[in-house]
Structures are given as structure tokens and as C-alpha cells.
PDB file of the backbone (N, CA, C, O) and the ligand in Angstrom, with CONECT records:
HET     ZN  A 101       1
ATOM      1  N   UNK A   1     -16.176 -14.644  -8.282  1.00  0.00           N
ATOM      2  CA  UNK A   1     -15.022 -14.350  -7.431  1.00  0.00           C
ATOM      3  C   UNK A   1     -14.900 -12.845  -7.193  1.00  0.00           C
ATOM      4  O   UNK A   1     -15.251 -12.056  -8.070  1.00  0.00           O
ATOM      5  N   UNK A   2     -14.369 -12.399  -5.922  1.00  0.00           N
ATOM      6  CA  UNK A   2     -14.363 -10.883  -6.029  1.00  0.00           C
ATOM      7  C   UNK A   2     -13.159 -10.852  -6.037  1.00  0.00           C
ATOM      8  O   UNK A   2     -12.368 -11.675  -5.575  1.00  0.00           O
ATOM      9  N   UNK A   3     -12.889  -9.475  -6.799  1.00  0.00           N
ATOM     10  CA  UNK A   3     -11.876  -8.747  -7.312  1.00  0.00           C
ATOM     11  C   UNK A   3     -10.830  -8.388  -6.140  1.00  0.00           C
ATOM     12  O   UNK A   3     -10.958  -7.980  -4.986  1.00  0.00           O
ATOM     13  N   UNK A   4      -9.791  -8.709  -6.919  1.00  0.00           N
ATOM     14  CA  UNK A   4      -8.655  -8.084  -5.540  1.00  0.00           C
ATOM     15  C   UNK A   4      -8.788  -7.106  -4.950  1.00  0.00           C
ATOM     16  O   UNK A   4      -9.531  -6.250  -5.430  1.00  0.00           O
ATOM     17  N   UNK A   5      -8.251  -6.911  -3.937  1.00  0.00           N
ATOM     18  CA  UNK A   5      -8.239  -5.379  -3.159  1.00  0.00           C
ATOM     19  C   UNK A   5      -6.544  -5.159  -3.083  1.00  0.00           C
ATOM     20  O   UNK A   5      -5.764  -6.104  -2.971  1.00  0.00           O
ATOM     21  N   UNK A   6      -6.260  -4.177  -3.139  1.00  0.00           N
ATOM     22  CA  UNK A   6      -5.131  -3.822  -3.035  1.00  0.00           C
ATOM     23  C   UNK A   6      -4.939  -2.089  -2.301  1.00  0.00           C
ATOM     24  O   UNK A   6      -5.390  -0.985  -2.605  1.00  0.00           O
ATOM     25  N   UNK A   7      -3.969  -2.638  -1.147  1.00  0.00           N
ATOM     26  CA  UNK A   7      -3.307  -1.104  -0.306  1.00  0.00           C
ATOM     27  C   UNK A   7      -3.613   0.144  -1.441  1.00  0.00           C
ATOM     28  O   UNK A   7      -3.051   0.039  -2.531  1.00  0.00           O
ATOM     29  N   UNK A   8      -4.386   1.172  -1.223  1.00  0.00           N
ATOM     30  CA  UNK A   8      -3.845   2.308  -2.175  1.00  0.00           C
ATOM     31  C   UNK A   8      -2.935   3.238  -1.967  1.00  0.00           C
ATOM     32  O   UNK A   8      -2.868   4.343  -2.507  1.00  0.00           O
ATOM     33  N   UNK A   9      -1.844   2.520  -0.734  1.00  0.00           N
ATOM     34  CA  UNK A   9      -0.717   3.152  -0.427  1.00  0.00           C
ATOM     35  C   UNK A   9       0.892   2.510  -1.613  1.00  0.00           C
ATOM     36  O   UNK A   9       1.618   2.929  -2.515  1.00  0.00           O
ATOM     37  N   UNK A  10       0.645   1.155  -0.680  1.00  0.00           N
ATOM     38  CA  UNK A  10       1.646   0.554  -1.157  1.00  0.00           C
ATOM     39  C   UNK A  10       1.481  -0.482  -2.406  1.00  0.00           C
ATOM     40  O   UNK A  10       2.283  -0.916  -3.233  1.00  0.00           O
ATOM     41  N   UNK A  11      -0.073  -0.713  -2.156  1.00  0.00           N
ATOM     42  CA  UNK A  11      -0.164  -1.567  -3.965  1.00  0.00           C
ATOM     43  C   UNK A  11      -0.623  -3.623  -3.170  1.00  0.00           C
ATOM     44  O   UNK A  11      -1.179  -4.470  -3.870  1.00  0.00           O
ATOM     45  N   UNK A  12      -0.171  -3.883  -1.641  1.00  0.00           N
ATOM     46  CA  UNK A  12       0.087  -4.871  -1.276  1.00  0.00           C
ATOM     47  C   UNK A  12      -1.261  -5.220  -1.389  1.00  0.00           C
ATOM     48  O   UNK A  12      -2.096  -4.318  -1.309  1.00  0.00           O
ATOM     49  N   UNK A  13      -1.782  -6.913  -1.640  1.00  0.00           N
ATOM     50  CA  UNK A  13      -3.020  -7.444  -1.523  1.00  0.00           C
ATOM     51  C   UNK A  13      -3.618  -7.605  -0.261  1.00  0.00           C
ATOM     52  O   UNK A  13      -3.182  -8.269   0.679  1.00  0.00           O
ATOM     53  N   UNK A  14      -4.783  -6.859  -0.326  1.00  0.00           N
ATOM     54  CA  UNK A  14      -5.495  -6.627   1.155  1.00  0.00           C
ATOM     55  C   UNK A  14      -6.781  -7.487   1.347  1.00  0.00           C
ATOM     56  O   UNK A  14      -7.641  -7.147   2.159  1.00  0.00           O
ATOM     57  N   UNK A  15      -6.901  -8.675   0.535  1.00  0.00           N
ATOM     58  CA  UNK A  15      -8.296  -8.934   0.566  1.00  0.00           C
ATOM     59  C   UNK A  15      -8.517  -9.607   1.718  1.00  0.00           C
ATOM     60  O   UNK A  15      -9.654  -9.927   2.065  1.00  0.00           O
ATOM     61  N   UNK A  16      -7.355  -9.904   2.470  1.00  0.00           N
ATOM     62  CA  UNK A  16      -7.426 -10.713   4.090  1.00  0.00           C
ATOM     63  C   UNK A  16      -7.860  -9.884   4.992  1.00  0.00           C
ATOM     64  O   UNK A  16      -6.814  -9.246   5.111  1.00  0.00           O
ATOM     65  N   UNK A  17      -8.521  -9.428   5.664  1.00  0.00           N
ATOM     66  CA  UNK A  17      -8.830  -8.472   6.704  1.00  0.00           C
ATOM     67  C   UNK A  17      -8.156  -8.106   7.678  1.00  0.00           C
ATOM     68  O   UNK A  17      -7.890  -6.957   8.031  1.00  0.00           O
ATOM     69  N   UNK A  18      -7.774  -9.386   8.277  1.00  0.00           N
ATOM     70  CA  UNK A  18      -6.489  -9.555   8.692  1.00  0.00           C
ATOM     71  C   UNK A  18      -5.027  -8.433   8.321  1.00  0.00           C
ATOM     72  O   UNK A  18      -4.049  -8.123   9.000  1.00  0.00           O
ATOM     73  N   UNK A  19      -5.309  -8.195   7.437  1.00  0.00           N
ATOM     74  CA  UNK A  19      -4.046  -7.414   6.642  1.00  0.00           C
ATOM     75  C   UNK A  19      -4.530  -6.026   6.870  1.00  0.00           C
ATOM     76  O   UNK A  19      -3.651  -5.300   7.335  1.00  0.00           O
ATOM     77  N   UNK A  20      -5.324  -5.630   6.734  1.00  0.00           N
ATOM     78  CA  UNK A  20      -6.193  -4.058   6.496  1.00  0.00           C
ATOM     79  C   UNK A  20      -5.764  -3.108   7.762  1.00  0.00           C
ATOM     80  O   UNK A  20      -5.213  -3.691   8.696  1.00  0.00           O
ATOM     81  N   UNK A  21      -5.904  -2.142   7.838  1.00  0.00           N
ATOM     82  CA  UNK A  21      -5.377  -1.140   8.813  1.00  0.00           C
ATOM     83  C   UNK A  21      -6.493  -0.417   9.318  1.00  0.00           C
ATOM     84  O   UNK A  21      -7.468  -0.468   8.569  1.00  0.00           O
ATOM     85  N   UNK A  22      -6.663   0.320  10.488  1.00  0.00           N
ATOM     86  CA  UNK A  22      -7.824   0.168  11.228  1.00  0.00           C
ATOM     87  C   UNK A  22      -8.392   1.655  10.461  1.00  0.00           C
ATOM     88  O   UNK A  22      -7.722   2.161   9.561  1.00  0.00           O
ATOM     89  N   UNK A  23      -9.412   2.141  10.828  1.00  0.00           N
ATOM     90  CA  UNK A  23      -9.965   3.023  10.591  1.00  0.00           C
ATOM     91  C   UNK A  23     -10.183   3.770  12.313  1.00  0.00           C
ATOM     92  O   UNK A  23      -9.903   3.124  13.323  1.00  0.00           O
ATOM     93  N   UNK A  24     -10.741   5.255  12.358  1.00  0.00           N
ATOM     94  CA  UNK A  24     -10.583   5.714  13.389  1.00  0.00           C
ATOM     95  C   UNK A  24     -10.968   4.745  14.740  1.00  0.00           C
ATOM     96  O   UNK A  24     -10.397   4.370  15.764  1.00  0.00           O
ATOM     97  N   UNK A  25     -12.599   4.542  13.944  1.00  0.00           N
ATOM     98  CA  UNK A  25     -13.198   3.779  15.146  1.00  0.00           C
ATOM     99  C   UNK A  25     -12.713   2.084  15.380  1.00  0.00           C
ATOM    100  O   UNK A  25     -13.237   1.218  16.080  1.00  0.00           O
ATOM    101  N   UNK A  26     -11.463   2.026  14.459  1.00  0.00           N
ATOM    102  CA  UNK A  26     -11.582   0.469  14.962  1.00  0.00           C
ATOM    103  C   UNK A  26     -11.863  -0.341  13.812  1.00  0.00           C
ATOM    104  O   UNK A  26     -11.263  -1.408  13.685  1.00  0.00           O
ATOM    105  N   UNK A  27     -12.841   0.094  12.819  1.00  0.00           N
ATOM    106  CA  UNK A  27     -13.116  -0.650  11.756  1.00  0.00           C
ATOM    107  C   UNK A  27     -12.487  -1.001  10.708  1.00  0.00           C
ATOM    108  O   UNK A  27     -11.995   0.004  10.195  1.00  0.00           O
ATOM    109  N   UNK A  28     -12.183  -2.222   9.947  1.00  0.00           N
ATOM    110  CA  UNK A  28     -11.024  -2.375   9.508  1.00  0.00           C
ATOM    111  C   UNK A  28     -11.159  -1.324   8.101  1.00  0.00           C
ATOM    112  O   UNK A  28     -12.243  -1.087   7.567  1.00  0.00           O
ATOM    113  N   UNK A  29      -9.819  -0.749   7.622  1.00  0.00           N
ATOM    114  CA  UNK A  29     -10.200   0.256   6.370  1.00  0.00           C
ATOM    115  C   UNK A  29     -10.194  -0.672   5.477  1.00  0.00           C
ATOM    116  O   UNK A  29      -9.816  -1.811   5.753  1.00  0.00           O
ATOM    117  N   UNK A  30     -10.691  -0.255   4.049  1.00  0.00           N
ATOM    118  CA  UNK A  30     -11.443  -0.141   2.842  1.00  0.00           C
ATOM    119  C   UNK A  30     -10.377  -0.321   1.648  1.00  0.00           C
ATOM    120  O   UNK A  30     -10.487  -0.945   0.592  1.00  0.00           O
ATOM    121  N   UNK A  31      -9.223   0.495   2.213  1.00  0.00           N
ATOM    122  CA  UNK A  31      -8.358   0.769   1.745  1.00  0.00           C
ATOM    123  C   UNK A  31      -6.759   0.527   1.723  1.00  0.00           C
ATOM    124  O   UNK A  31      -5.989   0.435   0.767  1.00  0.00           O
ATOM    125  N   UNK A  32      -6.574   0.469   2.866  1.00  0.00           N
ATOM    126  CA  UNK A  32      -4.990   0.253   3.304  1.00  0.00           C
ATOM    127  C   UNK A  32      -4.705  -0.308   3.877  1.00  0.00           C
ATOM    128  O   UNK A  32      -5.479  -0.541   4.806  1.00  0.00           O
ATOM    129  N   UNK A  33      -3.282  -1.077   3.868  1.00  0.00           N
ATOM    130  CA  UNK A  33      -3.121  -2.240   4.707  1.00  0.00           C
ATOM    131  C   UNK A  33      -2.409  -1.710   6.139  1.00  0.00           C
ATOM    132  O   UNK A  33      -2.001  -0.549   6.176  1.00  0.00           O
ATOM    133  N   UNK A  34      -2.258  -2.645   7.404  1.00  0.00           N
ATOM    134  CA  UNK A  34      -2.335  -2.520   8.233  1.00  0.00           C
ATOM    135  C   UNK A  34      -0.358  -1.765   8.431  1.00  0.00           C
ATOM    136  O   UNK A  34      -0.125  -1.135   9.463  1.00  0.00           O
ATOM    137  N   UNK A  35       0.610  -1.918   7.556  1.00  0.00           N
ATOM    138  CA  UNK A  35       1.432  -1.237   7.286  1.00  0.00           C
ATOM    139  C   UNK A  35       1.750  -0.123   7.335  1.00  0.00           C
ATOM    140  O   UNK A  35       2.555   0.237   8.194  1.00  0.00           O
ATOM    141  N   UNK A  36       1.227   0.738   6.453  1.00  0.00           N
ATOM    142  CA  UNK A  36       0.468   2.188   5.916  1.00  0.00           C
ATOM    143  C   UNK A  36      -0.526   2.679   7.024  1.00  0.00           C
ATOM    144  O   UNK A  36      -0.563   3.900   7.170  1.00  0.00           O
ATOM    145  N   UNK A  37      -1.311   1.947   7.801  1.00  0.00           N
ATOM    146  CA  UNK A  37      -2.386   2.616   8.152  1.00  0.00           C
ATOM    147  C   UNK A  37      -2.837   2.175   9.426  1.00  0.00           C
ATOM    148  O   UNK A  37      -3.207   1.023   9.650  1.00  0.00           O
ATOM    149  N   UNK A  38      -2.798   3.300  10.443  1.00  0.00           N
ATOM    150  CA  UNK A  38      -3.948   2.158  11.379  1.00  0.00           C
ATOM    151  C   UNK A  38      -4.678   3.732  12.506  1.00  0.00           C
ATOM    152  O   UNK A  38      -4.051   4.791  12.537  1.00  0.00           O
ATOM    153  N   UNK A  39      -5.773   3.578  13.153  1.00  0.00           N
ATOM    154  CA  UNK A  39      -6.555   4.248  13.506  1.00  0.00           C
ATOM    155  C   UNK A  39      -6.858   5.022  13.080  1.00  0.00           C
ATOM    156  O   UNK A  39      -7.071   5.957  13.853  1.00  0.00           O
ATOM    157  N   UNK A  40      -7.093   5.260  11.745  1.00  0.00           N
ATOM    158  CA  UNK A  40      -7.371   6.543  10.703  1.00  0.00           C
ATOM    159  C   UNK A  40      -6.488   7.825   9.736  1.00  0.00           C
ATOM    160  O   UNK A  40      -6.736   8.741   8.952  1.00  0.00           O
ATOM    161  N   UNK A  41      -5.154   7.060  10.506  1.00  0.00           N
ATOM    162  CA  UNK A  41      -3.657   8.076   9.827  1.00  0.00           C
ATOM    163  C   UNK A  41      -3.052   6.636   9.305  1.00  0.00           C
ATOM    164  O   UNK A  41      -3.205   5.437   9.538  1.00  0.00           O
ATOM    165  N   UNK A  42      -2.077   7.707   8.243  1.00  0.00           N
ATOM    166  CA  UNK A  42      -1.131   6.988   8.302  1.00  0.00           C
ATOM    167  C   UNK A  42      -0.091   7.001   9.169  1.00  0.00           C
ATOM    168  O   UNK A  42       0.203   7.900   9.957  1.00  0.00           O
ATOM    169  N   UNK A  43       0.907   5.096   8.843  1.00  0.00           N
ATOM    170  CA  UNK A  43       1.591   5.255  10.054  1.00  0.00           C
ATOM    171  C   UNK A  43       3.090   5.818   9.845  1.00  0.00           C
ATOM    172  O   UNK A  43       4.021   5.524  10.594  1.00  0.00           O
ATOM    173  N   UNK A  44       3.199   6.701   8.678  1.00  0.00           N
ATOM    174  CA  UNK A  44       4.440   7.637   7.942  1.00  0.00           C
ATOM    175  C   UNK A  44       3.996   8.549   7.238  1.00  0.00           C
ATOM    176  O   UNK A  44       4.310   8.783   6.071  1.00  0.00           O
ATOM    177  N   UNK A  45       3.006   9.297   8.103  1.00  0.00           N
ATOM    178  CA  UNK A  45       2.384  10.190   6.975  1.00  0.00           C
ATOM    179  C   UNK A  45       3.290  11.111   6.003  1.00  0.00           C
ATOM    180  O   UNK A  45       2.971  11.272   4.825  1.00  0.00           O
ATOM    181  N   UNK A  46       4.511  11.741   6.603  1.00  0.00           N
ATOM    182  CA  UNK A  46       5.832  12.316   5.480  1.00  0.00           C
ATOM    183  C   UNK A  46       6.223  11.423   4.585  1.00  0.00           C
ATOM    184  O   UNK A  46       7.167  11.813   3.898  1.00  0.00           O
ATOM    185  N   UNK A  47       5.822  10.344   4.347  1.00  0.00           N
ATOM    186  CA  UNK A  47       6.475  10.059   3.317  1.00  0.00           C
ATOM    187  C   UNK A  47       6.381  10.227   1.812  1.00  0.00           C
ATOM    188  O   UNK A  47       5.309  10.684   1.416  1.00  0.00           O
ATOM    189  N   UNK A  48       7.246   9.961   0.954  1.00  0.00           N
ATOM    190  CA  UNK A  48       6.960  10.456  -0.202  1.00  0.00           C
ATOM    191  C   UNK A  48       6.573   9.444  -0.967  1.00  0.00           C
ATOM    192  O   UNK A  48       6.313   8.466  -0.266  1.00  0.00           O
ATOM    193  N   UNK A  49       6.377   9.198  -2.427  1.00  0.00           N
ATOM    194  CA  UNK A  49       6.170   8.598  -3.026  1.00  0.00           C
ATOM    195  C   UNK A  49       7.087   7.411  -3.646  1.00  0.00           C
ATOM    196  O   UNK A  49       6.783   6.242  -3.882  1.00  0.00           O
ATOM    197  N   UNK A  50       8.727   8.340  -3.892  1.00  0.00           N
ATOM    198  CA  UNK A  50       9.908   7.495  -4.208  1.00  0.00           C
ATOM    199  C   UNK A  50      10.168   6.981  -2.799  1.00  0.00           C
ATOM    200  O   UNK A  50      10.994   6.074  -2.695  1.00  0.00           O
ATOM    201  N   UNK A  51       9.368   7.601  -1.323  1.00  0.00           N
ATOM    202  CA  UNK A  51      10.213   6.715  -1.024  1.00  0.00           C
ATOM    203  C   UNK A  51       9.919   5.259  -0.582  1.00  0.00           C
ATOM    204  O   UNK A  51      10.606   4.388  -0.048  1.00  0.00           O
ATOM    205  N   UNK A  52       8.254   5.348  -1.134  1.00  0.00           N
ATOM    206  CA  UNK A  52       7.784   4.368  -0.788  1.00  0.00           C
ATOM    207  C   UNK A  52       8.047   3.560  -1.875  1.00  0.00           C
ATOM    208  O   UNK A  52       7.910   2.338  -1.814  1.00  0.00           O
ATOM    209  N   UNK A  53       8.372   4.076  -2.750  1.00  0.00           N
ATOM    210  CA  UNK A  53       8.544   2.815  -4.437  1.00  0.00           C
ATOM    211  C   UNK A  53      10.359   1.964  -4.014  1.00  0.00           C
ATOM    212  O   UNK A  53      10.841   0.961  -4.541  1.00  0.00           O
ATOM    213  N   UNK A  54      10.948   2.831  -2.936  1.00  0.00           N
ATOM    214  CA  UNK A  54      12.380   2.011  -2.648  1.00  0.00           C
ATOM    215  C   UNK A  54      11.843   0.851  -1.603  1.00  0.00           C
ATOM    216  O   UNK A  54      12.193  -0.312  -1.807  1.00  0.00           O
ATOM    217  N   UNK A  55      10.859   1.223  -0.309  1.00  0.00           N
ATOM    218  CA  UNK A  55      10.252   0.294   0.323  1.00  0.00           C
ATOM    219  C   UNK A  55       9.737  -0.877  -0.415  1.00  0.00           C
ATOM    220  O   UNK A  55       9.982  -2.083  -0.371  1.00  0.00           O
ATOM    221  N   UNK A  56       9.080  -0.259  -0.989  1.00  0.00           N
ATOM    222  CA  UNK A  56       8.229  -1.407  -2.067  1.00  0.00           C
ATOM    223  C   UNK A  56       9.250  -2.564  -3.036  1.00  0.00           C
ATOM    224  O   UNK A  56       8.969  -3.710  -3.387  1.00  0.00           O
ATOM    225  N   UNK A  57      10.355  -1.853  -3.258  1.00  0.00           N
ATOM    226  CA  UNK A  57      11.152  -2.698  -3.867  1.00  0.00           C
ATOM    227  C   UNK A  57      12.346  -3.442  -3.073  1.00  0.00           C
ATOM    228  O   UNK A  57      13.169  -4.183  -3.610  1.00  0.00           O
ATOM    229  N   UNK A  58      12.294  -3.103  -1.654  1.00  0.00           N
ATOM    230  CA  UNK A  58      12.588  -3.603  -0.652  1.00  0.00           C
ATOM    231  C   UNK A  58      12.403  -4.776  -0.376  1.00  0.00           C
ATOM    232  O   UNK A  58      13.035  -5.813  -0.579  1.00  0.00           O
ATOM    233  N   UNK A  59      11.134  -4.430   0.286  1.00  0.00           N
ATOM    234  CA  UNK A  59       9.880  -5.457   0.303  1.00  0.00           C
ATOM    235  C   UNK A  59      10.231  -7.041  -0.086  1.00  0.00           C
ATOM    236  O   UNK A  59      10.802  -8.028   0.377  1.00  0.00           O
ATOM    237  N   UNK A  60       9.449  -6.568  -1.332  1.00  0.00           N
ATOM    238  CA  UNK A  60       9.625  -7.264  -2.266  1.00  0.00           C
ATOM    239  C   UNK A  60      11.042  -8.348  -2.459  1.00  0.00           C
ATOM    240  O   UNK A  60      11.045  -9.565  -2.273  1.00  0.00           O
ATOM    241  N   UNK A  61      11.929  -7.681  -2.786  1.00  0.00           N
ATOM    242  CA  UNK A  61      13.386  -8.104  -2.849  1.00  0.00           C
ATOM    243  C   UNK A  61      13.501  -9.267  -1.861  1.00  0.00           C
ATOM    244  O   UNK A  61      13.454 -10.479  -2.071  1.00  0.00           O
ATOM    245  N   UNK A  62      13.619  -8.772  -1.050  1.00  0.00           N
ATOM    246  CA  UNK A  62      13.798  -9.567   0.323  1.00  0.00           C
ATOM    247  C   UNK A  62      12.466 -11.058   0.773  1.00  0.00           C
ATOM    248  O   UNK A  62      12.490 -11.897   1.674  1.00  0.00           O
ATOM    249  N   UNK A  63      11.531 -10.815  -0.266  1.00  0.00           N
ATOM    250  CA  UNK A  63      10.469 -11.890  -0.119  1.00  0.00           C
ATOM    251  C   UNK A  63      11.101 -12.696  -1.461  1.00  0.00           C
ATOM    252  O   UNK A  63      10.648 -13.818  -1.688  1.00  0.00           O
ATOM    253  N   UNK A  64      11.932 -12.256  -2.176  1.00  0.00           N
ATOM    254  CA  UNK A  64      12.513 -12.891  -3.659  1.00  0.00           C
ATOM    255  C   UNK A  64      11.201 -12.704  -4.482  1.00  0.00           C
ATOM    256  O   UNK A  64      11.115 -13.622  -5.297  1.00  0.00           O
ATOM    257  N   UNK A  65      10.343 -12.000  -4.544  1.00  0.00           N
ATOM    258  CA  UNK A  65       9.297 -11.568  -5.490  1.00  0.00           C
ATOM    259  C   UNK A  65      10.352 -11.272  -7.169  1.00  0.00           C
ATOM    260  O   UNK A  65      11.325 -10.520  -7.223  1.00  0.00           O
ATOM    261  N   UNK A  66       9.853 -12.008  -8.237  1.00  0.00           N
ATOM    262  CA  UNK A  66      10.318 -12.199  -9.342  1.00  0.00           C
ATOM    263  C   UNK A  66      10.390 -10.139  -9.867  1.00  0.00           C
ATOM    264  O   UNK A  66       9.435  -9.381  -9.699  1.00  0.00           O
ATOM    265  N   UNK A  67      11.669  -9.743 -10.434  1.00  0.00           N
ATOM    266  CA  UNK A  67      11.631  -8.934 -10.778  1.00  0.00           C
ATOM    267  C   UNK A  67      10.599  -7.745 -11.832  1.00  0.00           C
ATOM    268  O   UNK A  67      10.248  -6.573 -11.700  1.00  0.00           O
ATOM    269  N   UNK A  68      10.429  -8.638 -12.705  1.00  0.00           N
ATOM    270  CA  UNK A  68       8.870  -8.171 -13.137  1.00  0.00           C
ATOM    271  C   UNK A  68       7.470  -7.741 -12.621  1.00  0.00           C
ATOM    272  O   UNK A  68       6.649  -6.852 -12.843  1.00  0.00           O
ATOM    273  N   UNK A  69       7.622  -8.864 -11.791  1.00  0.00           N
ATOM    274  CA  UNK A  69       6.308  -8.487 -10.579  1.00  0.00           C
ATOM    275  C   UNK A  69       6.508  -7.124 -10.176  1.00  0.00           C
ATOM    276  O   UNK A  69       5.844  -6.124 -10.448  1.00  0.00           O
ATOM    277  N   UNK A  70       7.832  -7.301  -9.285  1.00  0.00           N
ATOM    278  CA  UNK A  70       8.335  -5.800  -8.820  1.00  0.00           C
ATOM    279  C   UNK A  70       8.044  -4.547  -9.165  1.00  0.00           C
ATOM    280  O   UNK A  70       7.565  -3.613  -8.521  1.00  0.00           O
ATOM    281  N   UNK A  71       8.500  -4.683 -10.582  1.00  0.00           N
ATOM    282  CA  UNK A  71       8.479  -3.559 -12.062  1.00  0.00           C
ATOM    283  C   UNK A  71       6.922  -3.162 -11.929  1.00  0.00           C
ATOM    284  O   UNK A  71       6.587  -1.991 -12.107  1.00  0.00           O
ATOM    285  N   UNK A  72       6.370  -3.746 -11.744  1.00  0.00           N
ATOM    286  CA  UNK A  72       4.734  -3.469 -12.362  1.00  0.00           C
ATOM    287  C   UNK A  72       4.228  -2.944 -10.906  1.00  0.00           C
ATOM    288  O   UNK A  72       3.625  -1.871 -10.871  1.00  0.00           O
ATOM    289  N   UNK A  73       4.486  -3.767  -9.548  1.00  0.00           N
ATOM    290  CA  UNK A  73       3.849  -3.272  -8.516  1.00  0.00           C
ATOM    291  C   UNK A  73       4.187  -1.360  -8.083  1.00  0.00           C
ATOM    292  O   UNK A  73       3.576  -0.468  -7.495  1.00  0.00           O
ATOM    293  N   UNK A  74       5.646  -1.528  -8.869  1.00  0.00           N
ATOM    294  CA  UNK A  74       6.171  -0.072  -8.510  1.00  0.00           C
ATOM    295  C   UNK A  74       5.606   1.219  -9.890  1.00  0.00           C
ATOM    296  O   UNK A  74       5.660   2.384  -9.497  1.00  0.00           O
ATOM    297  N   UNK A  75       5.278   1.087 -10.868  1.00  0.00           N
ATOM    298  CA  UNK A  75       4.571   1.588 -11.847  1.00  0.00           C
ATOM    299  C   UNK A  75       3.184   2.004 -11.132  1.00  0.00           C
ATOM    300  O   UNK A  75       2.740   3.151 -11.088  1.00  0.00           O
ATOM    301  N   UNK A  76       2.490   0.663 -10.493  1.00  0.00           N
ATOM    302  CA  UNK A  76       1.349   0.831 -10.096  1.00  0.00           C
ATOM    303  C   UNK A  76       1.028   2.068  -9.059  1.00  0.00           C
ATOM    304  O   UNK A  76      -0.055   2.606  -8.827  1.00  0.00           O
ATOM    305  N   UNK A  77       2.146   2.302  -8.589  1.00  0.00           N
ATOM    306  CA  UNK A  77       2.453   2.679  -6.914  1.00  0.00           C
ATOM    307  C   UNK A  77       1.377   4.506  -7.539  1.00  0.00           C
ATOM    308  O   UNK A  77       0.277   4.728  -7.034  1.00  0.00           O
ATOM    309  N   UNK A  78       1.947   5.434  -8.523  1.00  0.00           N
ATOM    310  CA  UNK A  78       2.022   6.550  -8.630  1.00  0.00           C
ATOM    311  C   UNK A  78       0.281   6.679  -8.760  1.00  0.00           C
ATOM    312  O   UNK A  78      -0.226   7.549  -8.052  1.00  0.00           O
ATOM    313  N   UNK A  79      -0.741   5.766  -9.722  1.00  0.00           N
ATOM    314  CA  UNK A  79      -1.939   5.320  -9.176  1.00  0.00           C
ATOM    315  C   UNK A  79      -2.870   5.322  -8.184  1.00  0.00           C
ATOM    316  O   UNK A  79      -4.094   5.457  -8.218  1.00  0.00           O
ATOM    317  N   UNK A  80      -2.143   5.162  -7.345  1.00  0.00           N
ATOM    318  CA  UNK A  80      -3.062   5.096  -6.171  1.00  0.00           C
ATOM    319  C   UNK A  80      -3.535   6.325  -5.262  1.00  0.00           C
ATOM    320  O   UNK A  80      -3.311   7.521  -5.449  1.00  0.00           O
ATOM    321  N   UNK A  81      -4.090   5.849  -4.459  1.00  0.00           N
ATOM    322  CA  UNK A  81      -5.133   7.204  -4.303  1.00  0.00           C
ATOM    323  C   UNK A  81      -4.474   8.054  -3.056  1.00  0.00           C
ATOM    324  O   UNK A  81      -4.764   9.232  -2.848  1.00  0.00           O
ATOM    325  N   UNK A  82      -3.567   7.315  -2.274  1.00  0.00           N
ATOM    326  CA  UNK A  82      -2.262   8.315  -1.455  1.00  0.00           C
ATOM    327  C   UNK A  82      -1.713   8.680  -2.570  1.00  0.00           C
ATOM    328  O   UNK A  82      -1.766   9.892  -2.359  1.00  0.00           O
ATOM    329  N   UNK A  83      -1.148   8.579  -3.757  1.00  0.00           N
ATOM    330  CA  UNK A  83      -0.236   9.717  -4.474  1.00  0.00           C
ATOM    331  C   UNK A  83      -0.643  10.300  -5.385  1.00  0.00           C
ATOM    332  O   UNK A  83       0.045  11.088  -6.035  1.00  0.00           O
ATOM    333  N   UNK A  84      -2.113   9.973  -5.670  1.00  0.00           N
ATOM    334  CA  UNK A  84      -2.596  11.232  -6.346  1.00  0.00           C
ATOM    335  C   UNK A  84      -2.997  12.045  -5.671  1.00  0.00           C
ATOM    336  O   UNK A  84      -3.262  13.195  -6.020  1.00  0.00           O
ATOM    337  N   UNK A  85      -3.083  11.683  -4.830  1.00  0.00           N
ATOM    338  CA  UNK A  85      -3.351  13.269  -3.739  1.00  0.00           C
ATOM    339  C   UNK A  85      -2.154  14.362  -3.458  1.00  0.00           C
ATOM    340  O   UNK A  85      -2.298  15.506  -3.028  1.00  0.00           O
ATOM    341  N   UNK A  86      -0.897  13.674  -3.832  1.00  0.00           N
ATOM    342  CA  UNK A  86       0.965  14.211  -3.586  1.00  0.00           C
ATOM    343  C   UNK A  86       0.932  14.608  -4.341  1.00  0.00           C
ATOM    344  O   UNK A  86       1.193  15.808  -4.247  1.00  0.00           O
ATOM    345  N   UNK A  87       0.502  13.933  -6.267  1.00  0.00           N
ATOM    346  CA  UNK A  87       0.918  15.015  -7.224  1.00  0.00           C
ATOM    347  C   UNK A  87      -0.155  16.121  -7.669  1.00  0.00           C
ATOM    348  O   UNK A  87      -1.181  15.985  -8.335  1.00  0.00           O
ATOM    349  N   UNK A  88       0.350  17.130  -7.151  1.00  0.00           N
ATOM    350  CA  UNK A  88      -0.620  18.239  -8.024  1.00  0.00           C
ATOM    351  C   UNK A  88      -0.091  18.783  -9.152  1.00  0.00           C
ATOM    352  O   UNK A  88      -0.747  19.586  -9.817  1.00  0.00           O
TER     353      UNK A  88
HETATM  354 ZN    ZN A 101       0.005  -0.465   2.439  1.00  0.00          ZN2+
END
């Protein structure tokens, strides 16, 4: 089985292609879902990190995603490879 893929923006499961966000030329990215990302930018590039962990728990909320889940997807968030690039 292959391994999940997950947004390295927002943490969301990207293994649908369908879901993925484009890359310059069109090609679907590697990385981010179609949310976060599409023709090679992001599509909020100011944003910050908290304020994507309130989105994220937004999100979530509103899909009734079990609170724990939540907890862990938003832990995960600081991880990823948009916010290690934010914290120096
Ligand atoms: Zn995303």
C-alpha cells in the first residue's frame, strides 16, 4: 500500500489527485492540496501559521472531525515544509 500523502501546508490527505494543486505548468503538485495551492503559488501566500492552525480547526469543526483528530492534525501543522520555512 502506499503511504499517505498529506498537504505540507495544511496537513489535509492528498493522495486523490483530484485534490492536489497545480504546479506552474499545470502538473498536479507533489505537495499541496488544491486549497493552498494552484499554478505554482500559493493561494494566501501572507498567511501565517496560527492562522492557518484556526482554519484548520475550522475546517475540521464544521466537517464534525472528532476532537483529537483535530489536536494532532494542528500539532502536525508547525512540521510541514510551508512552516518550516516561516520559522527561522
Ligand atoms: Zn493544503
Amino acid at each position: 500500500m502506499e503511504s499517505m500523502k498529506f498537504c505540507q501546508s495544511c496537513s489535509m490527505p492528498i493522495d486523490d489527485v483530484a485534490l492536489r494543486g497545480t504546479e506552474f505548468d499545470g502538473a498536479p503538485s507533489e505537495e499541496y492540496c488544491k486549497y493552498c495551492y494552484a499554478h505554482g503559488m500559493f493561494i494566501q501566500p501572507s498567511m501565517t501559521l496560527d492562522e492557518m492552525k484556526e482554519l484548520v480547526v475550522k475546517k475540521m469543526n464544521e466537517q464534525k472531525v472528532p476532537e483529537d483528530i483535530i489536536e494532532a492534525a494542528v500539532e502536525r501543522l508547525p512540521d510541514l515544509k510551508r512552516w518550516q520555512r516561516a520559522i527561522q
